[in-house]
N, C-alpha and C positions, 0 to 999 in steps of 0.2 A: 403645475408639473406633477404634482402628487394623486390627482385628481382619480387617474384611472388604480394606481395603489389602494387608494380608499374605498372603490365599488369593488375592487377584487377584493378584499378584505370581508368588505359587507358582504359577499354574498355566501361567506362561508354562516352565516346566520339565517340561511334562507334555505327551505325544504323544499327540497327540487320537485318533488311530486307534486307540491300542493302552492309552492309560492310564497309562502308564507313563512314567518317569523315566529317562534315557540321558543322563548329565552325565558332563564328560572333565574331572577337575580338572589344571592346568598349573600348578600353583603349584611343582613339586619345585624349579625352579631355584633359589630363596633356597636351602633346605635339600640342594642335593647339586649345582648347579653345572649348566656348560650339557652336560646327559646327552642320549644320540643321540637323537631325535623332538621336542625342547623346543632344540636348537642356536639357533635364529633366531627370530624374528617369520616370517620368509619363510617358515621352514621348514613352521612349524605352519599355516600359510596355505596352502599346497601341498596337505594334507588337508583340513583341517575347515573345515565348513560346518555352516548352518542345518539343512541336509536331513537328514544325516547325526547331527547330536546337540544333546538340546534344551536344554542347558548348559554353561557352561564355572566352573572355579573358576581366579582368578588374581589375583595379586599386582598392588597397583596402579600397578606401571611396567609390566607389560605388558598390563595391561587399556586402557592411556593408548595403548600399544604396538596392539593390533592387537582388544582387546573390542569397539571401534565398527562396527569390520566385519561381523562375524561372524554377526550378526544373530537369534541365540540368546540364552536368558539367561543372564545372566552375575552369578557371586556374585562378589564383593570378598572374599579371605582376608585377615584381621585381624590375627592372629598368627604366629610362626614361629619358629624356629632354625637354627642351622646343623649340618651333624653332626658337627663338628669340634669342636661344644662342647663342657666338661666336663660338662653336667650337656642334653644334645641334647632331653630330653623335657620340658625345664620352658620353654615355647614365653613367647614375651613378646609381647604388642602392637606392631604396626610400622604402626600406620594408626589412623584411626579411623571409627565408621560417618560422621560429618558426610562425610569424605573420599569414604567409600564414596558416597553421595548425590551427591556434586559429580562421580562419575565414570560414572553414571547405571547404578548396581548395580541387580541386581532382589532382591539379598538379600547376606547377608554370612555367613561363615561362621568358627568358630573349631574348631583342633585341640585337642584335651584326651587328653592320652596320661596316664592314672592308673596312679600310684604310691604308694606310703606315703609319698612325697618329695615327687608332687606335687599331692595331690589337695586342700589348702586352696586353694592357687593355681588352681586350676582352675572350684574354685566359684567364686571372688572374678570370676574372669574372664569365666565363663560370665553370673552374675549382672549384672554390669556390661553386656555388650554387649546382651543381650536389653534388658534398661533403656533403652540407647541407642538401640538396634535400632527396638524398638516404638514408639517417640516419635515416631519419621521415617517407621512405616509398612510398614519392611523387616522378611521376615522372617528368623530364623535358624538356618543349619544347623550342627549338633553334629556332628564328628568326633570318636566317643567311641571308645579304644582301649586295655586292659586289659595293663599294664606290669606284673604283679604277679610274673610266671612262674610263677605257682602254676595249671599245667595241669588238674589234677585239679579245680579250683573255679573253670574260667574262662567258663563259660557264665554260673554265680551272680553272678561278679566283673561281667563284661559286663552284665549285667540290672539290677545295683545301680547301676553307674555311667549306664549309661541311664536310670534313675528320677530319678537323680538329676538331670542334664539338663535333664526332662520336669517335674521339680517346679521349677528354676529357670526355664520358660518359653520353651524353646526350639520351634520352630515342624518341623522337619524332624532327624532323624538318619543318622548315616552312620558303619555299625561294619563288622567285619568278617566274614564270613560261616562258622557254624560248620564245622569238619570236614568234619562228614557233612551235607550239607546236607538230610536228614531233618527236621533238627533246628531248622530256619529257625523252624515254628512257633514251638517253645520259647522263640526270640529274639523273636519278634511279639506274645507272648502279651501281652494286654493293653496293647499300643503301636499298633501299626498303625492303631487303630479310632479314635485322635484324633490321633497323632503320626506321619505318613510316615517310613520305613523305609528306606534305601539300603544297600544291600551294596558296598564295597569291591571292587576290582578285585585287588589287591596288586601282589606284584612278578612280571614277565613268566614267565607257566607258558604250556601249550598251549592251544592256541585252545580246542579241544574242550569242556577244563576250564570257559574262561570262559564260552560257549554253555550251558552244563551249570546256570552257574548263573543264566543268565539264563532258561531254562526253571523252573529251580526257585523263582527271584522272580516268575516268570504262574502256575505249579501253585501256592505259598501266600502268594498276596494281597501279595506287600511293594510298596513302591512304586519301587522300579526298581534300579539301579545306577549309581555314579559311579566309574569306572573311569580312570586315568592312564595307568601304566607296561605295562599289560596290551595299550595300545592304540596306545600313541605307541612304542613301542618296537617295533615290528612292521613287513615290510617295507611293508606295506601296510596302514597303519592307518584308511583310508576305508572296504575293505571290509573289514573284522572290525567297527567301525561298523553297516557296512548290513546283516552279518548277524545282531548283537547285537538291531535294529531290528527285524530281520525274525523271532526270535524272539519278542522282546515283543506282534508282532501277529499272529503266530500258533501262537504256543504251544510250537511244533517246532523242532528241530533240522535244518536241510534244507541242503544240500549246490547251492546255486542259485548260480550266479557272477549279481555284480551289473557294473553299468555306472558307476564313481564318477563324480557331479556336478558340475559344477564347481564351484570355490569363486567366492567372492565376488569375489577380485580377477581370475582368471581371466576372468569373466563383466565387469566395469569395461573389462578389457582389451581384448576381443572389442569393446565397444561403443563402443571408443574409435580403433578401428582405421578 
Protein backbone atom coordinates (compact mmCIF):
# COMPACT_ATOMS: atom_id res chain seq x y z
CA UNK A 1 0.00 0.00 0.00
CA UNK A 2 2.90 2.24 0.74
CA UNK A 3 4.64 1.33 -2.43
CA UNK A 4 3.80 4.29 -4.69
CA UNK A 5 4.60 6.84 -1.33
CA UNK A 6 8.05 5.41 -1.36
CA UNK A 7 8.94 6.02 -5.36
CA UNK A 8 7.28 9.50 -4.95
CA UNK A 9 9.61 10.15 -2.18
CA UNK A 10 12.60 8.73 -4.03
CA UNK A 11 12.37 10.59 -6.76
CA UNK A 12 12.79 13.80 -4.94
CA UNK A 13 16.65 12.46 -5.05
CA UNK A 14 16.68 12.18 -8.54
CA UNK A 15 17.93 15.10 -11.19
CA UNK A 16 15.44 15.33 -13.70
CA UNK A 17 17.91 16.54 -16.38
CA UNK A 18 20.22 13.88 -16.03
CA UNK A 19 18.37 10.86 -14.14
CA UNK A 20 20.59 10.46 -11.71
CA UNK A 21 21.33 10.47 -8.05
CA UNK A 22 23.93 13.26 -6.55
CA UNK A 23 23.53 12.81 -2.58
CA UNK A 24 26.27 14.34 -0.12
CA UNK A 25 25.91 12.13 3.12
CA UNK A 26 27.02 14.55 6.49
CA UNK A 27 26.44 12.01 8.88
CA UNK A 28 30.61 11.42 9.60
CA UNK A 29 30.39 13.75 12.60
CA UNK A 30 28.82 10.96 15.25
CA UNK A 31 31.45 8.50 13.79
CA UNK A 32 34.88 10.72 13.52
CA UNK A 33 34.08 14.01 15.08
CA UNK A 34 33.95 17.66 13.73
CA UNK A 35 36.40 16.73 10.56
CA UNK A 36 37.32 19.84 8.09
CA UNK A 37 34.00 20.45 5.59
CA UNK A 38 31.40 19.13 8.40
CA UNK A 39 33.24 21.74 11.30
CA UNK A 40 29.72 23.84 11.71
CA UNK A 41 26.16 23.99 10.45
CA UNK A 42 27.54 27.48 8.91
CA UNK A 43 30.07 25.88 7.52
CA UNK A 44 28.15 23.24 5.35
CA UNK A 45 25.75 26.09 4.54
CA UNK A 46 28.61 28.22 2.94
CA UNK A 47 28.55 25.18 0.09
CA UNK A 48 25.59 23.21 -0.31
CA UNK A 49 22.46 24.00 -1.96
CA UNK A 50 19.40 22.63 -3.70
CA UNK A 51 21.18 23.39 -7.20
CA UNK A 52 24.11 21.73 -6.60
CA UNK A 53 22.90 18.14 -4.93
CA UNK A 54 19.61 16.45 -4.89
CA UNK A 55 20.26 14.95 -1.31
CA UNK A 56 21.65 15.00 1.80
CA UNK A 57 22.28 11.94 4.53
CA UNK A 58 22.33 13.34 8.36
CA UNK A 59 22.03 12.70 11.85
CA UNK A 60 19.00 14.12 13.34
CA UNK A 61 20.59 17.04 15.32
CA UNK A 62 21.76 18.23 12.36
CA UNK A 63 18.98 17.60 10.17
CA UNK A 64 17.04 19.73 13.14
CA UNK A 65 20.48 21.90 12.53
CA UNK A 66 20.29 23.09 9.12
CA UNK A 67 18.04 19.92 6.65
CA UNK A 68 14.99 22.58 6.64
CA UNK A 69 17.12 24.89 4.65
CA UNK A 70 18.57 23.18 2.30
CA UNK A 71 15.90 22.39 0.27
CA UNK A 72 16.94 18.89 -1.25
CA UNK A 73 15.92 15.57 0.08
CA UNK A 74 17.06 14.71 2.90
CA UNK A 75 17.42 11.01 4.51
CA UNK A 76 17.44 10.57 8.30
CA UNK A 77 20.63 8.18 9.30
CA UNK A 78 19.31 5.59 11.92
CA UNK A 79 22.17 3.99 13.12
CA UNK A 80 25.89 4.70 14.11
CA UNK A 81 29.10 4.32 15.94
CA UNK A 82 31.89 5.82 17.03
CA UNK A 83 35.35 4.86 15.87
CA UNK A 84 36.87 4.82 19.10
CA UNK A 85 34.70 1.91 19.77
CA UNK A 86 35.81 -1.56 20.55
CA UNK A 87 33.79 -3.42 18.29
CA UNK A 88 33.27 0.43 15.52
CA UNK A 89 31.38 -1.84 12.88
CA UNK A 90 28.62 -3.29 14.81
CA UNK A 91 26.65 0.28 14.24
CA UNK A 92 23.48 0.39 16.93
CA UNK A 93 20.30 2.45 16.41
CA UNK A 94 20.32 6.19 17.73
CA UNK A 95 16.91 7.26 16.31
CA UNK A 96 13.90 5.90 15.11
CA UNK A 97 11.89 6.27 11.57
CA UNK A 98 8.66 7.73 13.91
CA UNK A 99 11.59 10.43 14.75
CA UNK A 100 12.75 10.34 11.17
CA UNK A 101 8.84 11.39 10.22
CA UNK A 102 8.53 14.07 12.75
CA UNK A 103 11.71 15.74 11.10
CA UNK A 104 10.25 15.67 7.77
CA UNK A 105 12.76 12.87 6.26
CA UNK A 106 12.01 11.90 2.61
CA UNK A 107 13.69 8.39 3.50
CA UNK A 108 15.94 6.91 6.12
CA UNK A 109 18.86 5.08 5.82
CA UNK A 110 20.91 2.32 7.72
CA UNK A 111 24.89 1.33 7.62
CA UNK A 112 25.36 -2.34 7.61
CA UNK A 113 29.36 -3.02 7.54
CA UNK A 114 29.26 -7.12 7.38
CA UNK A 115 31.40 -9.32 9.24
CA UNK A 116 31.27 -12.78 10.63
CA UNK A 117 30.74 -10.71 13.82
CA UNK A 118 28.23 -8.75 12.54
CA UNK A 119 26.00 -9.91 10.05
CA UNK A 120 22.95 -11.47 12.39
CA UNK A 121 22.78 -8.00 13.70
CA UNK A 122 22.58 -6.44 10.73
CA UNK A 123 19.61 -8.44 9.23
CA UNK A 124 17.86 -7.97 12.53
CA UNK A 125 18.34 -4.33 11.96
CA UNK A 126 17.90 -3.99 8.39
CA UNK A 127 14.53 -6.20 8.80
CA UNK A 128 13.21 -4.03 11.55
CA UNK A 129 13.71 -0.47 9.88
CA UNK A 130 12.25 -1.47 6.31
CA UNK A 131 9.10 -2.84 8.65
CA UNK A 132 9.17 0.51 10.23
CA UNK A 133 10.10 2.36 7.18
CA UNK A 134 7.34 1.10 4.93
CA UNK A 135 4.42 1.69 7.38
CA UNK A 136 5.08 5.54 7.28
CA UNK A 137 5.69 5.45 3.57
CA UNK A 138 9.55 6.09 3.76
CA UNK A 139 11.69 4.61 1.74
CA UNK A 140 14.99 2.84 2.56
CA UNK A 141 18.54 3.13 1.69
CA UNK A 142 21.13 0.32 2.61
CA UNK A 143 24.64 1.16 3.14
CA UNK A 144 25.97 -2.34 2.57
CA UNK A 145 29.88 -2.55 3.06
CA UNK A 146 31.91 -5.93 2.93
CA UNK A 147 34.24 -6.15 6.45
CA UNK A 148 35.27 -9.64 5.59
CA UNK A 149 39.04 -8.82 4.12
CA UNK A 150 38.92 -11.61 2.21
CA UNK A 151 39.88 -9.56 -1.12
CA UNK A 152 40.17 -12.26 -3.48
CA UNK A 153 35.97 -13.01 -2.91
CA UNK A 154 34.89 -9.41 -2.44
CA UNK A 155 32.88 -8.74 -5.38
CA UNK A 156 30.81 -12.32 -4.31
CA UNK A 157 31.01 -11.15 -0.65
CA UNK A 158 29.45 -7.53 -1.83
CA UNK A 159 26.62 -9.21 -4.11
CA UNK A 160 25.59 -11.62 -1.26
CA UNK A 161 25.39 -9.16 1.24
CA UNK A 162 23.35 -6.89 -1.45
CA UNK A 163 20.76 -9.91 -1.97
CA UNK A 164 20.52 -9.89 1.00
CA UNK A 165 19.38 -6.42 1.70
CA UNK A 166 17.21 -6.70 -1.43
CA UNK A 167 15.38 -9.85 0.07
CA UNK A 168 14.83 -7.89 3.39
CA UNK A 169 13.04 -5.00 1.32
CA UNK A 170 15.12 -2.32 1.15
CA UNK A 171 14.14 0.38 -1.43
CA UNK A 172 17.73 1.89 -2.58
CA UNK A 173 21.49 0.75 -2.06
CA UNK A 174 24.59 2.24 -1.44
CA UNK A 175 28.17 0.06 -1.70
CA UNK A 176 31.21 0.83 -2.72
CA UNK A 177 32.51 0.96 -6.21
CA UNK A 178 34.68 -2.03 -7.48
CA UNK A 179 38.36 -1.42 -8.37
CA UNK A 180 38.11 -1.49 -11.79
CA UNK A 181 35.31 0.13 -12.47
CA UNK A 182 34.75 -2.25 -15.64
CA UNK A 183 33.30 -4.23 -13.31
CA UNK A 184 30.24 -1.97 -12.13
CA UNK A 185 28.16 -4.23 -14.20
CA UNK A 186 29.10 -7.24 -12.27
CA UNK A 187 27.89 -5.29 -9.17
CA UNK A 188 24.35 -4.11 -11.01
CA UNK A 189 23.78 -7.47 -12.29
CA UNK A 190 20.52 -8.27 -11.54
CA UNK A 191 19.89 -5.20 -8.97
CA UNK A 192 19.61 -2.12 -10.71
CA UNK A 193 16.40 -3.26 -12.71
CA UNK A 194 14.32 -3.11 -9.37
CA UNK A 195 16.63 -1.89 -6.63
CA UNK A 196 18.64 1.71 -7.38
CA UNK A 197 22.32 1.62 -7.04
CA UNK A 198 24.57 4.35 -5.52
CA UNK A 199 28.35 4.20 -5.58
CA UNK A 200 30.24 5.61 -2.52
CA UNK A 201 32.47 8.46 -2.78
CA UNK A 202 35.07 7.11 -0.09
CA UNK A 203 37.75 8.79 1.54
CA UNK A 204 39.29 12.18 -0.18
CA UNK A 205 41.51 10.75 -3.64
CA UNK A 206 41.71 13.22 -6.81
CA UNK A 207 39.05 14.80 -8.24
CA UNK A 208 39.75 13.14 -11.61
CA UNK A 209 39.17 9.77 -9.92
CA UNK A 210 35.86 10.84 -8.70
CA UNK A 211 34.61 12.40 -12.31
CA UNK A 212 35.85 9.00 -13.60
CA UNK A 213 33.32 7.49 -11.71
CA UNK A 214 30.75 9.36 -12.14
CA UNK A 215 31.08 8.88 -16.00
CA UNK A 216 31.23 5.31 -15.25
CA UNK A 217 27.71 5.43 -13.13
CA UNK A 218 25.85 7.36 -16.96
CA UNK A 219 28.10 4.57 -19.18
CA UNK A 220 26.40 1.55 -16.89
CA UNK A 221 22.99 2.53 -15.85
CA UNK A 222 23.54 2.78 -11.90
CA UNK A 223 21.59 5.23 -10.22
CA UNK A 224 24.06 7.80 -9.16
CA UNK A 225 26.45 8.58 -6.31
CA UNK A 226 26.39 9.51 -2.72
CA UNK A 227 29.53 11.00 -1.91
CA UNK A 228 30.84 12.76 1.53
CA UNK A 229 34.39 13.10 2.29
CA UNK A 230 35.41 13.10 -1.54
CA UNK A 231 33.47 16.45 -1.54
CA UNK A 232 33.40 18.16 1.81
CA UNK A 233 36.82 17.82 2.29
CA UNK A 234 37.81 19.77 -0.72
CA UNK A 235 38.71 23.42 -1.13
CA UNK A 236 35.98 23.98 -3.04
CA UNK A 237 33.32 21.48 -2.61
CA UNK A 238 30.39 23.58 -4.58
CA UNK A 239 32.29 23.03 -7.59
CA UNK A 240 33.36 19.51 -7.76
CA UNK A 241 29.41 19.39 -6.90
CA UNK A 242 28.69 21.16 -10.32
CA UNK A 243 31.07 19.27 -12.05
CA UNK A 244 29.96 15.76 -10.64
CA UNK A 245 26.38 17.37 -12.08
CA UNK A 246 27.61 18.23 -15.13
CA UNK A 247 28.94 14.83 -15.67
CA UNK A 248 25.79 12.91 -14.87
CA UNK A 249 24.07 15.23 -17.72
CA UNK A 250 26.29 14.69 -20.05
CA UNK A 251 28.17 11.88 -20.00
CA UNK A 252 31.78 13.64 -20.09
CA UNK A 253 34.49 14.49 -18.33
CA UNK A 254 34.82 18.33 -19.32
CA UNK A 255 37.12 20.75 -17.85
CA UNK A 256 34.27 23.95 -17.64
CA UNK A 257 34.86 26.36 -14.62
CA UNK A 258 31.36 26.86 -13.07
CA UNK A 259 29.87 29.88 -11.40
CA UNK A 260 28.81 28.46 -7.58
CA UNK A 261 25.12 29.48 -6.52
CA UNK A 262 24.33 30.65 -3.85
CA UNK A 263 23.19 28.88 -0.97
CA UNK A 264 20.11 29.31 0.66
CA UNK A 265 20.98 31.41 3.52
CA UNK A 266 23.15 33.61 1.29
CA UNK A 267 19.97 34.23 -0.89
CA UNK A 268 17.53 34.92 2.83
CA UNK A 269 20.48 37.29 3.34
CA UNK A 270 20.44 39.22 0.15
CA UNK A 271 16.58 39.51 0.53
CA UNK A 272 16.77 40.70 3.83
CA UNK A 273 19.04 43.44 3.18
Amino acid sequence: MTEMARKRRWKRFIDQESGKALVVPLDHGLTMGPIPGIHSPEEIERWLSAEIATGVVLHKGYAERIGGGLGCGMVIHLNGSLNIDEQPDLKQLVTSVEAAVRLGADAVSVQTNFSPATASHNLRLIGRVVDEAHSWGLPVLSMVYDKTRHDDRALEHLRHFMRAAVELGVDALKVAPPAQLERIPEVLDGVQNHTPVLFAGGALAEENALLALAAAVVRHGAEGICVGRNVFQRAAPALTLQRLLQVFRTGAITDIRFTCPPTQRERETELAV
